[in-house]
py3Dmol code that shows the C-alpha trace and the ligand (Angstrom):
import py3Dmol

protein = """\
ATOM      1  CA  UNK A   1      42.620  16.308  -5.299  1.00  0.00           C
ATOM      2  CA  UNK A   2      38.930  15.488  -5.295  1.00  0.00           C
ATOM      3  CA  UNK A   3      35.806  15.056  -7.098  1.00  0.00           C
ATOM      4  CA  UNK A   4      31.773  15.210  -7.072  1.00  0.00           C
ATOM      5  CA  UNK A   5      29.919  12.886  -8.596  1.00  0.00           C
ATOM      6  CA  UNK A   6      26.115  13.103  -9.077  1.00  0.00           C
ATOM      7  CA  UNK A   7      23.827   9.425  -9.185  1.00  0.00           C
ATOM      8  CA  UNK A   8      20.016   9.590 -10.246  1.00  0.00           C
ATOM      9  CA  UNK A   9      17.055   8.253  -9.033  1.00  0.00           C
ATOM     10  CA  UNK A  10      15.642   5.339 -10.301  1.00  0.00           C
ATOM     11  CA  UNK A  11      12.704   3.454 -10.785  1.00  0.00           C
ATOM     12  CA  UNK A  12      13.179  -0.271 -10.332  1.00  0.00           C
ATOM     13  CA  UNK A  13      10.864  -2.611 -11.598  1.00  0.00           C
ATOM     14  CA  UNK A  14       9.538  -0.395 -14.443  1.00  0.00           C
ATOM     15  CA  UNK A  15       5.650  -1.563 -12.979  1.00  0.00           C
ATOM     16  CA  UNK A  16       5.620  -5.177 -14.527  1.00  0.00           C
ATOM     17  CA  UNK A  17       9.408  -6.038 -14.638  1.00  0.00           C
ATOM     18  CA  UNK A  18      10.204  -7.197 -11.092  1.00  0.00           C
ATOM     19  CA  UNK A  19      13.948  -6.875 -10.375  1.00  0.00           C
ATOM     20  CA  UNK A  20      14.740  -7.161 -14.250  1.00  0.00           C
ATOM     21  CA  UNK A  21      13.478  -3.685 -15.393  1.00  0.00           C
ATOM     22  CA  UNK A  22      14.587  -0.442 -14.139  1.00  0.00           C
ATOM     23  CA  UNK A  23      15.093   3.331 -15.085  1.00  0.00           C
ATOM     24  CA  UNK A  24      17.080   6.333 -14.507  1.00  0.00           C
ATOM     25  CA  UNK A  25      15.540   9.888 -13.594  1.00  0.00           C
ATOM     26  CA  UNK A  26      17.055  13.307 -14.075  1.00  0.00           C
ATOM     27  CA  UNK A  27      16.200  14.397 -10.599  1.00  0.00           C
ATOM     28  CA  UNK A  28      16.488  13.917  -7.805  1.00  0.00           C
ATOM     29  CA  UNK A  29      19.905  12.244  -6.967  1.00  0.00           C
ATOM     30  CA  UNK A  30      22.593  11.718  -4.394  1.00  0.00           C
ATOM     31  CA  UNK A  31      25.880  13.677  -4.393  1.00  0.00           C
ATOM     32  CA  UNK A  32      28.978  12.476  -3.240  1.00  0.00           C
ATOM     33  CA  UNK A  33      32.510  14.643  -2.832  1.00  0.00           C
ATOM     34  CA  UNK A  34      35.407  12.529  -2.419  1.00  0.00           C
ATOM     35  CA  UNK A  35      38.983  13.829  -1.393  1.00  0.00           C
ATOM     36  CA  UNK A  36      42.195  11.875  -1.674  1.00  0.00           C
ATOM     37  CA  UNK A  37      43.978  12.542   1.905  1.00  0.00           C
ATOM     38  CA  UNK A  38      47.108  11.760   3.178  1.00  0.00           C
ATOM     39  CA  UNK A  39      46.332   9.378   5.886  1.00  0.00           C
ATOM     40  CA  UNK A  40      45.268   5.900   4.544  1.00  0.00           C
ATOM     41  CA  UNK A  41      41.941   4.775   5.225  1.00  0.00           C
ATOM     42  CA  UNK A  42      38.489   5.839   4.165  1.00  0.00           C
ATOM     43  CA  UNK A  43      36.313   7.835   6.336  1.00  0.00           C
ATOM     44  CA  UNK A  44      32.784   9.560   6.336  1.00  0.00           C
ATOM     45  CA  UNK A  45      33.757  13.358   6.530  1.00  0.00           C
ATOM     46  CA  UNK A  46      30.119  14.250   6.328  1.00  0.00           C
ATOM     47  CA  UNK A  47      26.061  12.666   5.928  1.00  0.00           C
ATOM     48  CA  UNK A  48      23.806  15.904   4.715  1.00  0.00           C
ATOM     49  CA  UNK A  49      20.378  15.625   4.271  1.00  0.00           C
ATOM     50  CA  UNK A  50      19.387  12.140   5.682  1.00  0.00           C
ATOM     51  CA  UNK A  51      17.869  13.700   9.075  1.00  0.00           C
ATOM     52  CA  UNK A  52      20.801  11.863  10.976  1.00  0.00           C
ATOM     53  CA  UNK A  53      19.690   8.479  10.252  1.00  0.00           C
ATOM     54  CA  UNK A  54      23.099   7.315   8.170  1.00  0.00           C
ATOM     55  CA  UNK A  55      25.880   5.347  10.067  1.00  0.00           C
ATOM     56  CA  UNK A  56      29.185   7.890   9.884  1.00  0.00           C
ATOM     57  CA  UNK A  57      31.077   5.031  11.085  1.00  0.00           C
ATOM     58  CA  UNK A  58      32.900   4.052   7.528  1.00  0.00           C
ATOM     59  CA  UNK A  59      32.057   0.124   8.620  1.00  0.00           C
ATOM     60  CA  UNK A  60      28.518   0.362   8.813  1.00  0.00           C
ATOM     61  CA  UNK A  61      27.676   3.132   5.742  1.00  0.00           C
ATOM     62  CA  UNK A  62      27.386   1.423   2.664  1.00  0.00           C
ATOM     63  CA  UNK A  63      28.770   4.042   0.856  1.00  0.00           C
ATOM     64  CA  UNK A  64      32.049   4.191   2.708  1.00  0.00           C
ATOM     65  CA  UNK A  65      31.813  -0.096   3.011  1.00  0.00           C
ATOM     66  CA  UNK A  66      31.620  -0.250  -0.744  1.00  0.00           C
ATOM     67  CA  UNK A  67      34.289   2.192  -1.193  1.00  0.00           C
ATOM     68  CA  UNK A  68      36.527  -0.134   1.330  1.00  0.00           C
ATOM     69  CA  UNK A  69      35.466  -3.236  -0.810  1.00  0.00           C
ATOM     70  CA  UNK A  70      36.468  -1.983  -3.810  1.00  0.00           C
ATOM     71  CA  UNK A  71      39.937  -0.897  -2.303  1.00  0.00           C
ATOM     72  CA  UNK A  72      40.599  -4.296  -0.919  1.00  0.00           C
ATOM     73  CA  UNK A  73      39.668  -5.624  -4.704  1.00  0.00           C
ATOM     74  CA  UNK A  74      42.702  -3.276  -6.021  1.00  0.00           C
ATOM     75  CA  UNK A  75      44.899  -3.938  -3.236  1.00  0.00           C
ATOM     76  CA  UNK A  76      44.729  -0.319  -2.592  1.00  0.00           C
ATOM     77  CA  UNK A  77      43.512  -0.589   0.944  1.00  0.00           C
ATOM     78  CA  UNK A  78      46.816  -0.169   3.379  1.00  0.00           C
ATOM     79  CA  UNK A  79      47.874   2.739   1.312  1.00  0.00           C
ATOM     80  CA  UNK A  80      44.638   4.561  -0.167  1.00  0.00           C
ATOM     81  CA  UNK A  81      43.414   7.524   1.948  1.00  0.00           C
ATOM     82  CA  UNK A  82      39.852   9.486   1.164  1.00  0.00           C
ATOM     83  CA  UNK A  83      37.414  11.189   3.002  1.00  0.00           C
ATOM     84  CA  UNK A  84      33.452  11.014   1.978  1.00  0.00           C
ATOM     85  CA  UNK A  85      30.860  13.865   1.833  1.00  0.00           C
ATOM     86  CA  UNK A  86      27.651  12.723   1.272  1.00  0.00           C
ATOM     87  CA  UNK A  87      24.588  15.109   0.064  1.00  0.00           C
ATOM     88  CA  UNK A  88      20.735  13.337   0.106  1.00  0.00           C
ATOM     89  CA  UNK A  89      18.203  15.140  -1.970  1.00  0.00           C
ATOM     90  CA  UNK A  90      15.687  12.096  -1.963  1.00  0.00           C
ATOM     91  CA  UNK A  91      14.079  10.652   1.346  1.00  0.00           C
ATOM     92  CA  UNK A  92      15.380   7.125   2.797  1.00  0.00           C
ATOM     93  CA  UNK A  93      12.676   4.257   2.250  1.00  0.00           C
ATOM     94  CA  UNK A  94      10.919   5.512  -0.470  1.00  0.00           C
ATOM     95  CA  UNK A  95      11.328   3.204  -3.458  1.00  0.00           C
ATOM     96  CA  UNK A  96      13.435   5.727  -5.211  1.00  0.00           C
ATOM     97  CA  UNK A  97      16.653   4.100  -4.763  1.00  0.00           C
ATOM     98  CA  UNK A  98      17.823   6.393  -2.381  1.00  0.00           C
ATOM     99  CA  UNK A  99      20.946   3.627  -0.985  1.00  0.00           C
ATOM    100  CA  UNK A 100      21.335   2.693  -5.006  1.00  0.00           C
ATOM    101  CA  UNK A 101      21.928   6.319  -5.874  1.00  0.00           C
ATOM    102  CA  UNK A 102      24.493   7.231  -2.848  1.00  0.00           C
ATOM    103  CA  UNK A 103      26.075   3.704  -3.534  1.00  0.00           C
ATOM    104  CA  UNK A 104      26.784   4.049  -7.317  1.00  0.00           C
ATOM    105  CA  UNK A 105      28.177   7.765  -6.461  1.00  0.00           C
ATOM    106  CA  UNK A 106      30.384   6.568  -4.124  1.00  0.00           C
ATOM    107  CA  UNK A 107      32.109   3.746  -6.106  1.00  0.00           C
ATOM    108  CA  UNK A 108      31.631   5.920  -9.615  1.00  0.00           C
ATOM    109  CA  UNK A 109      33.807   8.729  -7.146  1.00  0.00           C
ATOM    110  CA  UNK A 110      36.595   6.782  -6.164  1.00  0.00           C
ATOM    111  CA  UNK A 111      36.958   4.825  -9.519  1.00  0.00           C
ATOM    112  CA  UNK A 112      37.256   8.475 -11.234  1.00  0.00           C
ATOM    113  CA  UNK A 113      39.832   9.313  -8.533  1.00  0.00           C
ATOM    114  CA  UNK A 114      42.277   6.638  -9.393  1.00  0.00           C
ATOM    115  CA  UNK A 115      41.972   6.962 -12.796  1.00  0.00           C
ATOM    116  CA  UNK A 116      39.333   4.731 -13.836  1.00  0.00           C
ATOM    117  CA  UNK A 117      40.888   0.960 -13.633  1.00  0.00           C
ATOM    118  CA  UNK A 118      37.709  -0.752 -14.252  1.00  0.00           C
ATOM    119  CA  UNK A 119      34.945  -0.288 -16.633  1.00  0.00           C
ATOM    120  CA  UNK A 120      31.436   0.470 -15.760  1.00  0.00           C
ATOM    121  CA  UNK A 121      30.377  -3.048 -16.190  1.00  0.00           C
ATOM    122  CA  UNK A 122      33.235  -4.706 -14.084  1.00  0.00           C
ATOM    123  CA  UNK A 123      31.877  -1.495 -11.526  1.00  0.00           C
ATOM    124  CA  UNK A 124      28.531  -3.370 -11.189  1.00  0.00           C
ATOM    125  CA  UNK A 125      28.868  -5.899  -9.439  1.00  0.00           C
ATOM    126  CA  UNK A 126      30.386  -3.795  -6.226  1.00  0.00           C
ATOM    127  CA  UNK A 127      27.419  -1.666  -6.955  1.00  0.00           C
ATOM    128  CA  UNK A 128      25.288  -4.545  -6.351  1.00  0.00           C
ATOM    129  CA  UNK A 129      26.825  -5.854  -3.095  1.00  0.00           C
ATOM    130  CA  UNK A 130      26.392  -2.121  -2.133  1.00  0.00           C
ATOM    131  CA  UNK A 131      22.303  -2.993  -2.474  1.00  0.00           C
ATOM    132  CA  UNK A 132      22.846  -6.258  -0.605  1.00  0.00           C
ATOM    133  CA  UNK A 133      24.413  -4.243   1.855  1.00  0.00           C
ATOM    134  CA  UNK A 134      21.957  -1.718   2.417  1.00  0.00           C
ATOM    135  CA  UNK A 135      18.425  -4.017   1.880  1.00  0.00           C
ATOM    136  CA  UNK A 136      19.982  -7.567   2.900  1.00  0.00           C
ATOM    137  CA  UNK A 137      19.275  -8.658  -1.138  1.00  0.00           C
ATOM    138  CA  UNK A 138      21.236  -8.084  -4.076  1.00  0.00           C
ATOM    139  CA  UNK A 139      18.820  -6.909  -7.196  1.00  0.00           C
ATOM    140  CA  UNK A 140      20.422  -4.485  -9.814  1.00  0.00           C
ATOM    141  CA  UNK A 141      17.384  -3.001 -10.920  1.00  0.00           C
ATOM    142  CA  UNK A 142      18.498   0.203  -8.910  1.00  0.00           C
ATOM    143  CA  UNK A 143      21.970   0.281  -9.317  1.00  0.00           C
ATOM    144  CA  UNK A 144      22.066  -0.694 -12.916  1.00  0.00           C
ATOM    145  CA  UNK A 145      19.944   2.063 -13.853  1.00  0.00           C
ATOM    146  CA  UNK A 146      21.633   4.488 -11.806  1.00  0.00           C
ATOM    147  CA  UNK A 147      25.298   3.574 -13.159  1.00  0.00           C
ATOM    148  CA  UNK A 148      24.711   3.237 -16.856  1.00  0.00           C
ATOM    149  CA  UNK A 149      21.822   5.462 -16.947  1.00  0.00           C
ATOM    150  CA  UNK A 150      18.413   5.040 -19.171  1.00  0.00           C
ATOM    151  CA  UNK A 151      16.244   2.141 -18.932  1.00  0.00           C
ATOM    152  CA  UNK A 152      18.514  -0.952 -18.389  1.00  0.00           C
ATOM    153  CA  UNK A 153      17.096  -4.404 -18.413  1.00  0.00           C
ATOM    154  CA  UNK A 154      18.629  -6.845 -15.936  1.00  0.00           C
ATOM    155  CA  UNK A 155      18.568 -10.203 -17.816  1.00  0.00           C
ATOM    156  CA  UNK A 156      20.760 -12.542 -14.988  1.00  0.00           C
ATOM    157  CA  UNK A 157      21.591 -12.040 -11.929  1.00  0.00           C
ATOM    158  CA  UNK A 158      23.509 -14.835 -10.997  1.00  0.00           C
ATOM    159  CA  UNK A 159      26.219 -13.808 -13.745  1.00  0.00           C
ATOM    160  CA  UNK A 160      25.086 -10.121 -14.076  1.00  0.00           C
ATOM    161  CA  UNK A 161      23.820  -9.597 -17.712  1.00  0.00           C
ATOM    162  CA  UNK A 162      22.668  -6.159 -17.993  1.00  0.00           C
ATOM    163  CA  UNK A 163      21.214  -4.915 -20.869  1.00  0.00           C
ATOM    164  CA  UNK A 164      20.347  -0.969 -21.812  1.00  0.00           C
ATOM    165  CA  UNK A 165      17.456  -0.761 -23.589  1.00  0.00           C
ATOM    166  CA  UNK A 166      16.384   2.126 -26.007  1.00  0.00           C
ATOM    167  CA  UNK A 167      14.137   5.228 -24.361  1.00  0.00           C
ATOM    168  CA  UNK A 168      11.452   6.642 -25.866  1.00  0.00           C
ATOM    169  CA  UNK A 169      11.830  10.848 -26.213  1.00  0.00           C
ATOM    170  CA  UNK A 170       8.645  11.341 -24.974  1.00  0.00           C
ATOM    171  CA  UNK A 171       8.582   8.973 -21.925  1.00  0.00           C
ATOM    172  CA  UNK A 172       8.073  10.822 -18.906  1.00  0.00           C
ATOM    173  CA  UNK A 173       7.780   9.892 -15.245  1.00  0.00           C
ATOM    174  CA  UNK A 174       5.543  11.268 -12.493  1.00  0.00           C
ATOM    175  CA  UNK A 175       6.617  10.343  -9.331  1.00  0.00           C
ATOM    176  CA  UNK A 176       5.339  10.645  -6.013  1.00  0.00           C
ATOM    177  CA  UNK A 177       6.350   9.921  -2.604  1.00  0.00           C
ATOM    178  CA  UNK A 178       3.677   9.949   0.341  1.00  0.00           C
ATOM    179  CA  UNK A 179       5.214  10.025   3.394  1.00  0.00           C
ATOM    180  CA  UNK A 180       5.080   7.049   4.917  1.00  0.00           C
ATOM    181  CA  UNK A 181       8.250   4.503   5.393  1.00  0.00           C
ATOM    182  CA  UNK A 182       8.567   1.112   3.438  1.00  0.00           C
ATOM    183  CA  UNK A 183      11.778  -0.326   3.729  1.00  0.00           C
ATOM    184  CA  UNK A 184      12.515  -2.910   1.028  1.00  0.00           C
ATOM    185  CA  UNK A 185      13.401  -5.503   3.299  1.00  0.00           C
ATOM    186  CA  UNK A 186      10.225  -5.578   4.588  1.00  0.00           C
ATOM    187  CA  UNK A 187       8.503  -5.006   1.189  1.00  0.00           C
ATOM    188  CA  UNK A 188      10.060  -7.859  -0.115  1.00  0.00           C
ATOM    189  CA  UNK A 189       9.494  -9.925   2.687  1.00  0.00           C
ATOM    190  CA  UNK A 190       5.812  -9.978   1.757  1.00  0.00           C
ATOM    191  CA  UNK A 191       5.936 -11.201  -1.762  1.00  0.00           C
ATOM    192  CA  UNK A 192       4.991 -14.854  -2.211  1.00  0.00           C
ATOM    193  CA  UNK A 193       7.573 -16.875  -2.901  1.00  0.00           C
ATOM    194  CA  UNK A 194       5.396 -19.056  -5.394  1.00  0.00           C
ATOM    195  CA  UNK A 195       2.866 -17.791  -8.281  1.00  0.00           C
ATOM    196  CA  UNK A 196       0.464 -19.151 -10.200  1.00  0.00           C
ATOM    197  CA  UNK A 197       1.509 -20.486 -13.972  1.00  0.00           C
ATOM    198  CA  UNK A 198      -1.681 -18.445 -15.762  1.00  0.00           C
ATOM    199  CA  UNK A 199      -0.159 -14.915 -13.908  1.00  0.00           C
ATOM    200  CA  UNK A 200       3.184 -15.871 -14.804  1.00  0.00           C
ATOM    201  CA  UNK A 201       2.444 -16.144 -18.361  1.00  0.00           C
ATOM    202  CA  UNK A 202       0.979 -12.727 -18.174  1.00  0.00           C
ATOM    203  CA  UNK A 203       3.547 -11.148 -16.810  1.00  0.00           C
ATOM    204  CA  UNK A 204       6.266 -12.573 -18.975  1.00  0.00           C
ATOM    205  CA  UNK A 205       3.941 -11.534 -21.865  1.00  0.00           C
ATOM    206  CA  UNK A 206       4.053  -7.893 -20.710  1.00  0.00           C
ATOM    207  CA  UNK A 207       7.896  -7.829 -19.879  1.00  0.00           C
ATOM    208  CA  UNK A 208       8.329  -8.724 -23.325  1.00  0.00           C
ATOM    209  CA  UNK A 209       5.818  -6.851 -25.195  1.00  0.00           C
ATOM    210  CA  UNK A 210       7.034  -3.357 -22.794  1.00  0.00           C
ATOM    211  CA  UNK A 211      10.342  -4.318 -24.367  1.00  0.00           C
ATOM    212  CA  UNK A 212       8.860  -4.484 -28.063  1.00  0.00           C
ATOM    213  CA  UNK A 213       7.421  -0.950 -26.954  1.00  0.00           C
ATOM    214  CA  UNK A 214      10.180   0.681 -26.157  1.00  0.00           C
ATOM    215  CA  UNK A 215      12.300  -0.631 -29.043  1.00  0.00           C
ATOM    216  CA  UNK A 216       9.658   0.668 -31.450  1.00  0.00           C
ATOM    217  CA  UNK A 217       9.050   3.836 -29.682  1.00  0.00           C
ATOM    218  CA  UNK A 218       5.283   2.393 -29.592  1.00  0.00           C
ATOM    219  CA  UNK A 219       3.024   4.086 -26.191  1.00  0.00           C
ATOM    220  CA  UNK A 220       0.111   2.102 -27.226  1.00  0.00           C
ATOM    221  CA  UNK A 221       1.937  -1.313 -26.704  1.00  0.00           C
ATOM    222  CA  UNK A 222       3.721   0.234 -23.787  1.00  0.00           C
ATOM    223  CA  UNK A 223       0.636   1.430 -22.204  1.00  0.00           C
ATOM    224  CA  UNK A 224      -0.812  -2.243 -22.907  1.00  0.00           C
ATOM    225  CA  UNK A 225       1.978  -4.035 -21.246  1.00  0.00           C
ATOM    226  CA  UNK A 226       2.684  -2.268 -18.080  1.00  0.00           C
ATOM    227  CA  UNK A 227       1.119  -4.163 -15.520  1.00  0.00           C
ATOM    228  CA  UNK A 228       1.670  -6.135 -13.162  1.00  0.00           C
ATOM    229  CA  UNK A 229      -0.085  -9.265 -11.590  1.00  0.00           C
ATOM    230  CA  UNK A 230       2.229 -10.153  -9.400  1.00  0.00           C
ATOM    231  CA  UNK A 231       3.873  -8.245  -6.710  1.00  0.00           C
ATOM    232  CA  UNK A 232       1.325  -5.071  -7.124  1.00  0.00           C
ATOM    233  CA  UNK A 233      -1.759  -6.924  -5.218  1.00  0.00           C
ATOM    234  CA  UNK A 234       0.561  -7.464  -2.539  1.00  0.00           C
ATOM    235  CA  UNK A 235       2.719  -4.638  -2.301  1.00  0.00           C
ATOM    236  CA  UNK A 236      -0.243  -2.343  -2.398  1.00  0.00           C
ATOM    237  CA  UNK A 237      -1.585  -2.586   0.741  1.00  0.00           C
ATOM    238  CA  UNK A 238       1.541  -0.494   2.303  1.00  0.00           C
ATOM    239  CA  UNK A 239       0.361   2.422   0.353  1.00  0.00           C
ATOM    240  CA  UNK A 240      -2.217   4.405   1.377  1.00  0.00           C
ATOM    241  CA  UNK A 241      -4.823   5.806  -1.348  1.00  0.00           C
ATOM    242  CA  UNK A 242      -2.893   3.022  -3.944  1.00  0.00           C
ATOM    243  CA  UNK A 243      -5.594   1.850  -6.149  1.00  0.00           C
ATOM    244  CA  UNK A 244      -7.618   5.827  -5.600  1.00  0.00           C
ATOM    245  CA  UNK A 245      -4.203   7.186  -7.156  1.00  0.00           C
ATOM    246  CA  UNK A 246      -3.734   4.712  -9.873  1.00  0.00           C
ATOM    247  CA  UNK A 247      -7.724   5.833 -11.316  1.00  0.00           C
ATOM    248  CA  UNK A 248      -6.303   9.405 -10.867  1.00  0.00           C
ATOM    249  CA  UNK A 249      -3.410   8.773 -12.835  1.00  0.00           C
ATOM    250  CA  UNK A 250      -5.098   6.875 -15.535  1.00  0.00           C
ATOM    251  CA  UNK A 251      -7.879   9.542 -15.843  1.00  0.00           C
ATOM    252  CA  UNK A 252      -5.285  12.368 -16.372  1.00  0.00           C
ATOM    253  CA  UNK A 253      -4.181  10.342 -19.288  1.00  0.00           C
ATOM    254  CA  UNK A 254      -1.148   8.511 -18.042  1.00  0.00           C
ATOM    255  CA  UNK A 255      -0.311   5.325 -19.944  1.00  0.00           C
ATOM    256  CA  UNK A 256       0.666   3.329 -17.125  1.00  0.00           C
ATOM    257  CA  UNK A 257       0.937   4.010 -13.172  1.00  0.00           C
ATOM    258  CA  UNK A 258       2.443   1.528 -10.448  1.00  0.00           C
ATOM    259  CA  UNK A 259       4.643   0.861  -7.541  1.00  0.00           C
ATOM    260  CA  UNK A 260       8.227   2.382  -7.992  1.00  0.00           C
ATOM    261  CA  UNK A 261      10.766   0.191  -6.503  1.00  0.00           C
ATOM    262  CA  UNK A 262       9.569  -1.271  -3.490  1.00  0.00           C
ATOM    263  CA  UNK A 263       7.252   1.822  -2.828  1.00  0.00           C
ATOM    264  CA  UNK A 264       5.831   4.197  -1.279  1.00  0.00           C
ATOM    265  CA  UNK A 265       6.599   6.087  -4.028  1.00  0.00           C
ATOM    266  CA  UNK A 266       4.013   5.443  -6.751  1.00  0.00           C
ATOM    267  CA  UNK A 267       4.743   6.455 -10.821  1.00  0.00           C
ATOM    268  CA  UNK A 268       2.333   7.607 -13.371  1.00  0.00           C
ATOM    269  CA  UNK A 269       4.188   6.849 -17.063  1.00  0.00           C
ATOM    270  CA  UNK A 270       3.617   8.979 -19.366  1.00  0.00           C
ATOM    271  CA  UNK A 271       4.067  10.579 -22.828  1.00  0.00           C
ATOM    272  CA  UNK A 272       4.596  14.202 -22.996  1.00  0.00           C
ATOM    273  CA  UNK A 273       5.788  16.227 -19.518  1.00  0.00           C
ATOM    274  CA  UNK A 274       2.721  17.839 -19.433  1.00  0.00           C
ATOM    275  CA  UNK A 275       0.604  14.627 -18.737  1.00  0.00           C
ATOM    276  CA  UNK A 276       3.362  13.601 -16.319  1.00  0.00           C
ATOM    277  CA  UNK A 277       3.086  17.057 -14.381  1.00  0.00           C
ATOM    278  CA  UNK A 278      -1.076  16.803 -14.770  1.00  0.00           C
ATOM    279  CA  UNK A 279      -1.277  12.740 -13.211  1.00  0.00           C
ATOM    280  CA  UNK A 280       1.991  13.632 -10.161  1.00  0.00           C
ATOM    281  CA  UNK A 281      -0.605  17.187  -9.215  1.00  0.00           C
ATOM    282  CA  UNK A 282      -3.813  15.680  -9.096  1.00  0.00           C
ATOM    283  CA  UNK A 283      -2.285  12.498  -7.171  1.00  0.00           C
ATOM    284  CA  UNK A 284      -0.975  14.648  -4.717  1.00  0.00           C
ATOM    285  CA  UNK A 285      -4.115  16.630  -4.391  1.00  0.00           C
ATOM    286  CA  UNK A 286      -5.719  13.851  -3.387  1.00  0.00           C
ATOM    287  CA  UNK A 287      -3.221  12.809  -0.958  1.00  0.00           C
ATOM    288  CA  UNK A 288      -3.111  16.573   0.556  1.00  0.00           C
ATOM    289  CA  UNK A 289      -7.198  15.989   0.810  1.00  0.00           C
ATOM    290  CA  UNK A 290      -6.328  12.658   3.057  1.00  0.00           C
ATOM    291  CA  UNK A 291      -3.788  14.193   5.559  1.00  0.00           C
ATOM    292  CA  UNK A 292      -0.939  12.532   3.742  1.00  0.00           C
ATOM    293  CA  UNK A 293       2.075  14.738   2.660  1.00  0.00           C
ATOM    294  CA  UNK A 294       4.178  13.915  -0.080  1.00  0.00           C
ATOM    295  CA  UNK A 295       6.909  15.032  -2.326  1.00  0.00           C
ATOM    296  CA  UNK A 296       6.408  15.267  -6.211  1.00  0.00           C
ATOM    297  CA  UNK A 297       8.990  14.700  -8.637  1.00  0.00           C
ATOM    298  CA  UNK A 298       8.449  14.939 -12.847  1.00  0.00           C
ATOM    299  CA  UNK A 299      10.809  13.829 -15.140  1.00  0.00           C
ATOM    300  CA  UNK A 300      11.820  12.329 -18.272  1.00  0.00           C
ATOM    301  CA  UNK A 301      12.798   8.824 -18.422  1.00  0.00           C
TER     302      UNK A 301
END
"""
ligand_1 = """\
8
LIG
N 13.203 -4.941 -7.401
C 13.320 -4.471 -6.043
C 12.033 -4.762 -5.318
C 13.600 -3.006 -6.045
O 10.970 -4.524 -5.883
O 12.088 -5.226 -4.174
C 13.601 -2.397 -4.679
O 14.771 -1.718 -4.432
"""
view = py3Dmol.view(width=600, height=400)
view.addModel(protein, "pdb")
view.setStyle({"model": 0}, {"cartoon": {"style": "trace"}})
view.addModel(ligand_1, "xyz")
view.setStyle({"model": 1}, {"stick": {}})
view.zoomTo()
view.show()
């Protein structure tokens, strides 16, 4: 008795949307197998493809802690028993939603394995204490994404209000990760906590007009509103080569390039695959040229 679920990548932020706006990817993703055992309890059978730097102590992984949580919600806990394999195919720290992806597996896995008693949406909010876990803060621009799939808007946090919002067919991501590590914590330890009225305005005006965009399947008014004023000048400084990829990207023709998540990762927007492909090569060209290595990952939105 067991199942394998797959959870995507995902792009958080969406460039000007900070911890409102996020996406799904097709690939990469985690994978987790869970089996229904005999002995109660939930347990960490086996971590593949994190390099050994996952807890397998059920306590201390968030995948297995999230499972546990949502147990103890269903009362489930003295009597439940399932074991956890978990597969990585994206690297740890690197803005991709790499705990977001493993997390939403998890609790999709054992919700399919008892039969499904709660909906996606009364899912999210263990998804999201799964990110507090893992980063010490609870945004659902990850998770959200990764759960419902598509490009999900995050209006309220405090009573989650998520929102999926329509995807262009020719929106295409170029993602890619230079190998250095930024964990979120620290990432978002660097943003100030106050910001100017004038850059607020401008942000809010391209949060809404990216939204317009997408509803109206309109690149030019996407292209126009993806940028951000806010958290970019600060964040960018933990990426090498930031502002030398994001003249790359825009050269090759992408309409938009920024942070993803928290970086490293970076993303070149696009419309068309090909344009996508063109801005993710060249970028890591030029990386390659600086002694940086990287991984390179194209996909539609
Ligand atoms: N919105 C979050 C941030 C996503 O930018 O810190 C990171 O997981």
């Amino acid at each position: 008795d067991h199942v394998r679920v797959f959870a995507p990548a995902t792009v958080a932020n969406m460039i000007c949307g900070f911890d409102v706006l996020g996406f799904a990817v097709d690939h990469p993703g985690d994978e987790v197998a869970m089996y229904r055992v005999a002995q109660p309890g939930v347990r960490i059978r086996s971590i593949a493809g994190d390099d050994g730097r996952l807890p397998l102590d059920a306590d201390k992984n968030t995948v297995s802690a999230c499972v546990k949580m949502l147990l103890t919600h269903l009362g489930l806990q003295d009597e439940l028993g399932v074991e956890i394999e978990l597969t990585k195919h994206m690297p740890i720290g690197s803005g991709l939603g790499s705990s977001s992806a493993s997390t939403v597996a998890g609790l999709f896995a054992i919700n399919t394995l008892l039969g499904n008693p709660l909906s996606k949406t009364a899912l999210m909010p263990f998804c999201v204490e799964g990110e507090r876990l893992a980063c010490g803060h609870g945004h659902a621009d990850n998770v959200a994404p990764a759960l419902m799939g598509g490009i999900t808007l995050i209006r309220g946090h405090n009573h989650l209000d998520v929102i999926s919002l329509p995807v262009p067919t020719e929106l295409y991501a170029g993602i890619v990760f230079p190998q250095v590590d930024v964990p979120t914590r620290d990432a978002r330890q660097l943003i100030k906590e106050k910001v100017l009225l004038k850059d607020a305005v401008t942000q809010w005006g391209n949060i809404a007009g990216l939204v317009a965009g997408l509803y109206e399947s309109d690149y030019d008014l996407i292209s126009r509103s993806m940028h951000d004023v806010l958290i970019e000048p600060t964040r960018a400084i933990l990426i090498p080569e930031f502002y030398e990829m994001k003249s790359i990207a825009l050269a090759a023709g992408a309409l938009s390039f920024g942070i993803s998540g928290s970086g490293p990762s970076v993303v070149a927007i696009a419309k068309g695959e090909a344009v996508a492909m063109q801005a993710a090569t060249e970028i890591q060209q030029h990386l390659t040229a600086h002694d940086i290595d990287s991984f390179k990952y194209v996909s539609a939105v």
